[in-house]
C-alpha positions in Angstrom: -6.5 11.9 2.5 -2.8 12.5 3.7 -0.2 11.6 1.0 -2.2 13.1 -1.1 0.0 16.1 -2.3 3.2 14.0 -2.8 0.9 10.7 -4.7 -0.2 13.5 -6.7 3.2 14.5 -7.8 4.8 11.3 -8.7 1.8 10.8 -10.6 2.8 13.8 -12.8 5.8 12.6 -13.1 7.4 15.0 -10.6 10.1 14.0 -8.1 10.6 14.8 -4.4 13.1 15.6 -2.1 14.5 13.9 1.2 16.7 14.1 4.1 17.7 11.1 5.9 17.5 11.4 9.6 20.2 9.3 11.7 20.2 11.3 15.2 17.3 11.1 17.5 16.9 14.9 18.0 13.1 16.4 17.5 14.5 20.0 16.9 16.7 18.6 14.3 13.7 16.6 12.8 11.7 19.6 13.1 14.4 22.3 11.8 15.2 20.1 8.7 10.9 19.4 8.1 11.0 23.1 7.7 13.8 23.7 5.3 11.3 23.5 2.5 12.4 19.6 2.1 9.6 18.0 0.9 10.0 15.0 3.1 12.4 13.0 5.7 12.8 9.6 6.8 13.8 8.9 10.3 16.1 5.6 10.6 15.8 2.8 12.5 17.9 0.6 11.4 21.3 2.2 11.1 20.5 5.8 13.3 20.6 6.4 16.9 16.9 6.6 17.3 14.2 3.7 18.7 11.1 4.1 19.2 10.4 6.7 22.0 12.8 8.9 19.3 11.1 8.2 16.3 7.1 9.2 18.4 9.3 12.8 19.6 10.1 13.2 16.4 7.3 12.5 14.6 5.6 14.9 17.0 8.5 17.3 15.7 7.2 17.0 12.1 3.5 17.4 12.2 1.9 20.5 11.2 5.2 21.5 9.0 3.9 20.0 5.8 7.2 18.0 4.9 6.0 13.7 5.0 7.7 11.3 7.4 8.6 8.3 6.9 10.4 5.9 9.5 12.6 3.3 7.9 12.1 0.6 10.8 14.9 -1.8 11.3 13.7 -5.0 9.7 11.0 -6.7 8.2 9.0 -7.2 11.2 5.4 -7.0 11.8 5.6 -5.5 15.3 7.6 -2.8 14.4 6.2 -1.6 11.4 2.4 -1.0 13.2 3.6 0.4 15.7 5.9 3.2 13.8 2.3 3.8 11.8 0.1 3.5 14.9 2.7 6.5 15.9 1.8 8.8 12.8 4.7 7.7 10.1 3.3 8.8 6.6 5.5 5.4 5.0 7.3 3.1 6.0 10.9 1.8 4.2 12.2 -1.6 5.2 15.2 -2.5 4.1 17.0 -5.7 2.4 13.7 -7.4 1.0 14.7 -10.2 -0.9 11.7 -12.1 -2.6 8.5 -11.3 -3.7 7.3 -13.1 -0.4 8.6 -10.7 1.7 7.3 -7.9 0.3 3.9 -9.6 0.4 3.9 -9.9 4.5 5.8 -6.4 4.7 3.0 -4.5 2.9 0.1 -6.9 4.1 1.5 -5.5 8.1 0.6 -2.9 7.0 -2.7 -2.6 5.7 -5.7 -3.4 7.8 -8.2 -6.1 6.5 -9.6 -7.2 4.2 -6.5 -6.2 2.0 -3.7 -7.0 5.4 -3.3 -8.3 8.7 -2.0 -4.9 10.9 -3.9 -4.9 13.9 -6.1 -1.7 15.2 -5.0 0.4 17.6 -4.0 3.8 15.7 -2.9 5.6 19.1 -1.8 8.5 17.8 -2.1 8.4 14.2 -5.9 8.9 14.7 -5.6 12.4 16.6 -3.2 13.5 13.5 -5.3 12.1 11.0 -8.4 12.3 11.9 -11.4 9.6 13.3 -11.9 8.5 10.0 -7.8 7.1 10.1 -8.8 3.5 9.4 -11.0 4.4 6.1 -7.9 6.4 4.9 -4.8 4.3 5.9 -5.1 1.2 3.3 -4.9 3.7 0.2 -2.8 7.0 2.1 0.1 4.9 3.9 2.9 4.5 1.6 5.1 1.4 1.2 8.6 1.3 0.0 11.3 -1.7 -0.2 14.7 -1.8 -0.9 15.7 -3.3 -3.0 20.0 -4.1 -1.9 21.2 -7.5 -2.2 21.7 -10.3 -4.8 19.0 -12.1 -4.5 16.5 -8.8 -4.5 18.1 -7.9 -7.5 17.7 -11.7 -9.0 13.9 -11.5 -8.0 13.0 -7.8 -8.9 10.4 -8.4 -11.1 8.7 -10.2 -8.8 9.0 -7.8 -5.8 7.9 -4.9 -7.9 4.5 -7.0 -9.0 3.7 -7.1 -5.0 -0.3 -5.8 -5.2 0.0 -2.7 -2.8 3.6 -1.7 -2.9 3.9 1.6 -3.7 7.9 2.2 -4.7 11.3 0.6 -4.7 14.2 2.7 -2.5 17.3 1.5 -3.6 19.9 1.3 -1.2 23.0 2.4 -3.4 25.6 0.6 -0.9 24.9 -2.0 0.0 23.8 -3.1 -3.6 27.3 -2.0 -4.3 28.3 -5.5 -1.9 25.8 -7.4 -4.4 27.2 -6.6 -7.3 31.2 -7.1 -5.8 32.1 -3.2 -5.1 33.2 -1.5 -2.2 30.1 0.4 -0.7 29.1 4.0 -1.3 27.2 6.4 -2.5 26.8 7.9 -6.4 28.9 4.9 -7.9 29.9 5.3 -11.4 30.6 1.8 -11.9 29.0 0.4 -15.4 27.4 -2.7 -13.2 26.0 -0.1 -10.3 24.6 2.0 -13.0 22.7 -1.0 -15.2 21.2 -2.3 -11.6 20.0 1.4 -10.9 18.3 1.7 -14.6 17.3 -2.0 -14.2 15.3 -0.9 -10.8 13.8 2.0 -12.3 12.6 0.6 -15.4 11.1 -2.1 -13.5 9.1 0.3 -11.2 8.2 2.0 -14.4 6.5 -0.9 -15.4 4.5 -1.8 -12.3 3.7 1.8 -11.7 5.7 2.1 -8.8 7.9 5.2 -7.5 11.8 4.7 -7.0 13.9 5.9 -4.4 17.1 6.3 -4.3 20.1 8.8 -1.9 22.9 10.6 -3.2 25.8 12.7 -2.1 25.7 15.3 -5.0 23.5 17.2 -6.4 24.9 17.1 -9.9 24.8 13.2 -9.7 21.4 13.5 -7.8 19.9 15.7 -11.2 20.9 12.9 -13.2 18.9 10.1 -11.3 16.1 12.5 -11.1 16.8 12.8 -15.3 16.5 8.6 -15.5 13.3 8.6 -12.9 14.0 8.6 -9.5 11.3 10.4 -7.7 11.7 9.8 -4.3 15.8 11.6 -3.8 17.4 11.5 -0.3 19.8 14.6 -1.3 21.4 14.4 2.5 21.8 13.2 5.7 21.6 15.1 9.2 25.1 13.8 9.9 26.7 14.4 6.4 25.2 17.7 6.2 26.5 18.7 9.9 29.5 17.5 9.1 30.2 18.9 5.8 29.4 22.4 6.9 31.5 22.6 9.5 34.4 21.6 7.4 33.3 24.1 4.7 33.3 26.5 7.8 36.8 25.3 9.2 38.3 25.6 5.7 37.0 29.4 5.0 38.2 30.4 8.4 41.7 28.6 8.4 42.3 30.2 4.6 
């Protein structure tokens, strides 16, 4: 079953690593799949890429070992079978605000009896295998984020949703729910109690958090409190911070 390597981990206890992918380049997707990361999520909602990027890219990935997931634009049915029908590993979806939500978000993508996602595994059934639609229910993994007021008012709820498999919390714009400017790796005493709030609730339901960060340091330290799913970069913010660290060593 595919998943199985990283489901394995996080049920050790063990944590993984990420890059977020925001520009709709396969070489990039494939260059960064074999940098040892353990896996990468290719954005939909706030990155350059739609669809015909994300299938490229996805092609890109296979065969390097690294897990990718496709964090589609919004809570939409449509969308989210057709980014699996495509061969995305997971699926994040972002802003879920009620218990609700996360029901019809996880039931899209499960096939019955346990969903409603429609068959028609185009491609995910030449990567996986013939035998796609006795593994997807229990191999395709399902992460919300958790990012506004209202998710963090009902986050019990959410994290209770029967087939959800982990939380990713989207550090800036829960920021804006709790009254801060956004950004990443906060120190603020408010940002820090949601965060521990949000793990210690997947905890409890069994569920694996996710979380980015723009330092490593910082990044340990989540890790430390039980993030296991940690976005430690971006395409873009790693681009660009070489190429000042480059700039810098040349100019003296």
């Amino acid at each position: 079953m595919f998943n199985e390597k990283l489901k394995t981990r996080w049920q050790n206890g063990g944590a993984a690593t990420n890059i977020w992918l925001s520009t709709a380049s396969p070489l990039i997707a494939e260059i960064v799949a074999r940098s040892g990361v353990d896996s990468v999520t290719i954005d939909m909602q706030h990155g350059t890429n739609d669809f015909s990027d994300v299938l490229a890219m996805l092609q890109a990935v296979t065969g390097t070992g690294c897990v990718p997931f496709v964090r589609v634009p919004w809570n939409e049915p449509g969308i989210l079978m057709k980014v699996l029908d495509a061969g995305a590993h997971g699926v994040i979806v972002p802003m879920i605000n009620t218990r609700a939500e996360a029901e019809s978000f996880v039931a899209a993508c499960r096939y019955p009896p346990q969903g409603f996602r429609s068959y028609g595994p185009t491609r995910a059934a030449q990567v996986f295998g013939r035998d796609y639609v006795e593994q997807a229910n229990d191999a395709v993994l399902t992460f919300a984020m958790i990012e506004t007021a209202d998710g963090l008012a009902n986050l019990d709820d959410i994290c209770a949703t029967p087939g959800l498999n982990g939380i990713y919390i989207g550090p800036a714009d829960l920021s804006f729910a709790l009254g801060l400017p956004p950004g990443l790796d906060k120190p603020d005493e408010a940002h820090v109690n949601a965060v521990r709030r949000i793990i210690a609730a997947c905890r409890k339901n069994g569920l694996v958090a996710g979380m980015m960060t723009d330092d490593t340091t910082f990044g340990r330290g989540l890790v430390a409190q039980g993030i296991q799913l940690l976005t430690i970069g971006t395409d873009i913010r790693c681009l660009t911070a070489d190429i000042a660290r480059r700039l810098a060593a040349y100019r003296g």
